[in-house]
C-alpha positions in Angstrom: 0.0 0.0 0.0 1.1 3.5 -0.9 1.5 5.4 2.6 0.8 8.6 0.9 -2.8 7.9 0.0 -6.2 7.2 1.9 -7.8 4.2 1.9 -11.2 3.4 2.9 -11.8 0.2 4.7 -15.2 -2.0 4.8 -16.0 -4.5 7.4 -18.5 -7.1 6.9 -19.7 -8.0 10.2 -21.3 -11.3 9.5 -23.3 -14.4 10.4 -23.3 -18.0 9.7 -25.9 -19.6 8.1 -27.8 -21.9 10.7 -27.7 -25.6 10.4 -23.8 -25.0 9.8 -21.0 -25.6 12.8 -18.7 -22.6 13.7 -15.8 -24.8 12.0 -17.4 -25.6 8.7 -18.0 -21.8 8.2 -14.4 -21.0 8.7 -13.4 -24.2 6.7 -15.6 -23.0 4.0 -14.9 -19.5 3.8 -11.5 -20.0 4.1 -10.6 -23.5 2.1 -14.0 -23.0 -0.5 -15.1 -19.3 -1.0 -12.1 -17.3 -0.8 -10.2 -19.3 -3.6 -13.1 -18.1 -5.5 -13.5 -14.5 -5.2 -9.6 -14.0 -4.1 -8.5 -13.4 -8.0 -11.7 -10.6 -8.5 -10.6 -9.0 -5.3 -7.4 -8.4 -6.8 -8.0 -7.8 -9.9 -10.4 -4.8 -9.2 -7.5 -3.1 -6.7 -8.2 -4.5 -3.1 -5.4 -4.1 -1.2 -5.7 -5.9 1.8 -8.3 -8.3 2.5 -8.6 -10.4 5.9 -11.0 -13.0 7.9 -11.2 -12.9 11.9 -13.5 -15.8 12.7 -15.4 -16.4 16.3 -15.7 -19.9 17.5 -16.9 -21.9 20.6 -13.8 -21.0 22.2 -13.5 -16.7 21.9 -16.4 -16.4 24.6 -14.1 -18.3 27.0 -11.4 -16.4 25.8 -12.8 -13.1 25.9 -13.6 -13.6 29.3 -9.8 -13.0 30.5 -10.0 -9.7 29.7 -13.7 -8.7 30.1 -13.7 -5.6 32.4 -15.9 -2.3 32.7 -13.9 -1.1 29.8 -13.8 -3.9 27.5 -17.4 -5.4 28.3 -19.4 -6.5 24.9 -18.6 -9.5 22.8 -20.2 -8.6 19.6 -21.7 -11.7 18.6 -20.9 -11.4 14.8 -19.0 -15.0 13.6 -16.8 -13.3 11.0 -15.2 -10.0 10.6 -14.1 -9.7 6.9 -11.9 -6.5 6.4 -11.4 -5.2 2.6 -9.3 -2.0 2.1 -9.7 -0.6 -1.3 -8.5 3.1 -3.2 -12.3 4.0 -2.9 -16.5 2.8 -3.0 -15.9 2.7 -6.9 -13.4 -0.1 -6.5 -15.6 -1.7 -5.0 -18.9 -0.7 -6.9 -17.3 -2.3 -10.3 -16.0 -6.0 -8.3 -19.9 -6.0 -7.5 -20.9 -5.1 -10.9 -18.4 -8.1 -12.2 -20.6 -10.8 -14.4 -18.6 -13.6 -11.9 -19.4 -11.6 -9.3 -23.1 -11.4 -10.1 -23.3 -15.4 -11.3 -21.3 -17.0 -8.9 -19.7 -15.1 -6.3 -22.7 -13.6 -4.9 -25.2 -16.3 -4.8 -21.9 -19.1 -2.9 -22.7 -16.5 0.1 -26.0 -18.6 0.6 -24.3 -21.6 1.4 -22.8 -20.5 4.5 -23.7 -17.4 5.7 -26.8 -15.3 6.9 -26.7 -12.6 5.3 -29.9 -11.0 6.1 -27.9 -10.3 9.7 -24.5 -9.1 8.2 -24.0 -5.4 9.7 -21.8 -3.3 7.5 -18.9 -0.5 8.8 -17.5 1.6 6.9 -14.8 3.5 7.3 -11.0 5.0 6.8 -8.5 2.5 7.1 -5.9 3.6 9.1 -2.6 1.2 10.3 -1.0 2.3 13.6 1.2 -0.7 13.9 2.5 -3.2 10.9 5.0 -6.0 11.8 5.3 -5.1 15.6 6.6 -1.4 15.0 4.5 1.6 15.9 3.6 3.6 12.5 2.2 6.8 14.3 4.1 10.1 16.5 4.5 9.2 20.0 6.3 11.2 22.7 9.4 12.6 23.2 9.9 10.1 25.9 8.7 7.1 23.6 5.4 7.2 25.9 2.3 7.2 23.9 1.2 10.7 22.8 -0.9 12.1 25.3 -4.7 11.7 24.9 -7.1 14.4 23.0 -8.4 17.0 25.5 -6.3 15.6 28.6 -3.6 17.9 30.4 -0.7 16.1 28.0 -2.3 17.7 25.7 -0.6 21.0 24.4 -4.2 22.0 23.0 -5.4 21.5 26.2 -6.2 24.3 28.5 -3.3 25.3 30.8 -5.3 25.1 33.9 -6.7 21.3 33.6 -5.5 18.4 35.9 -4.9 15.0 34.4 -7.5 14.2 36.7 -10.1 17.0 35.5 -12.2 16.2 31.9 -11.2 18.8 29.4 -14.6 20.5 28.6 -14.4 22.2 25.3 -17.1 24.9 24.5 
């Protein structure tokens, strides 16, 4: 990926289809259905494309670190990320006559996609191959928060215990 240029970043937040176990969807969207649309990805310019799958085990898992801050477990089975130049990129892989024939209608045999939840967004990498992509510090500390005392667009007079209250 070019660093110098945007990139906007869709996540399909999806479902299994029921009647299917937790492993057969991974095993078939990993082993069946992304050999076959891998190839159209790339040829119409995605740039990254990735698959986090949720099994029997992740609630157990997610336990370990379930707090007040990190509370929710989104119940989503798949969180399939594509990063593309822009919509159009991926406006034309949809329009795609393999797309339309076969591509599209393969999503029926193992997912629910009347559930599937969309986000879209700009894709943004903070951290690629275990080093830290963004500013930080002078000290190597992370940069202080937005509207906190660390802050130097903070006012002068706020604690680091005090909210920042912008009017």
């Amino acid at each position: 990926m070019d660093p110098t240029k945007k990139y906007l970043c869709l996540n399909i937040l999806g479902f299994k289809r029921n009647g299917i176990t937790p492993k057969e969807f991974q095993d078939y969207m990993l082993n069946v259905h992304a050999p076959h649309v891998g190839g159209l990805l790339a040829q119409y310019g995605i740039v990254h494309w990735s698959m986090t799958h949720a099994d029997d085990s992740t609630p157990e898992i997610f336990n370990k670190i379930r707090d007040g801050l990190f509370a929710n477990l989104a119940p989503f089975d798949v969180c399939v990320t594509l990063v593309m130049p822009d919509i159009d990129t991926w406006i034309r892989f949809k329009e795609d006559d393999f797309f339309k024939k076969s591509v599209g209608p393969d999503h029926q045999r193992f997912a629910d996609t009347t559930r599937s939840q969309m986000m879209l967004g700009w894709y943004q990498p903070l951290i690629k191959d275990g080093k830290l992509l963004i500013a930080t510090g002078l000290d190597g500390a992370a940069a202080p928060a937005p509207g906190t005392a660390g802050d130097s667009s903070a006012p002068v007079s706020a604690r680091v215990s005090e909210p920042v209250v912008h009017i």
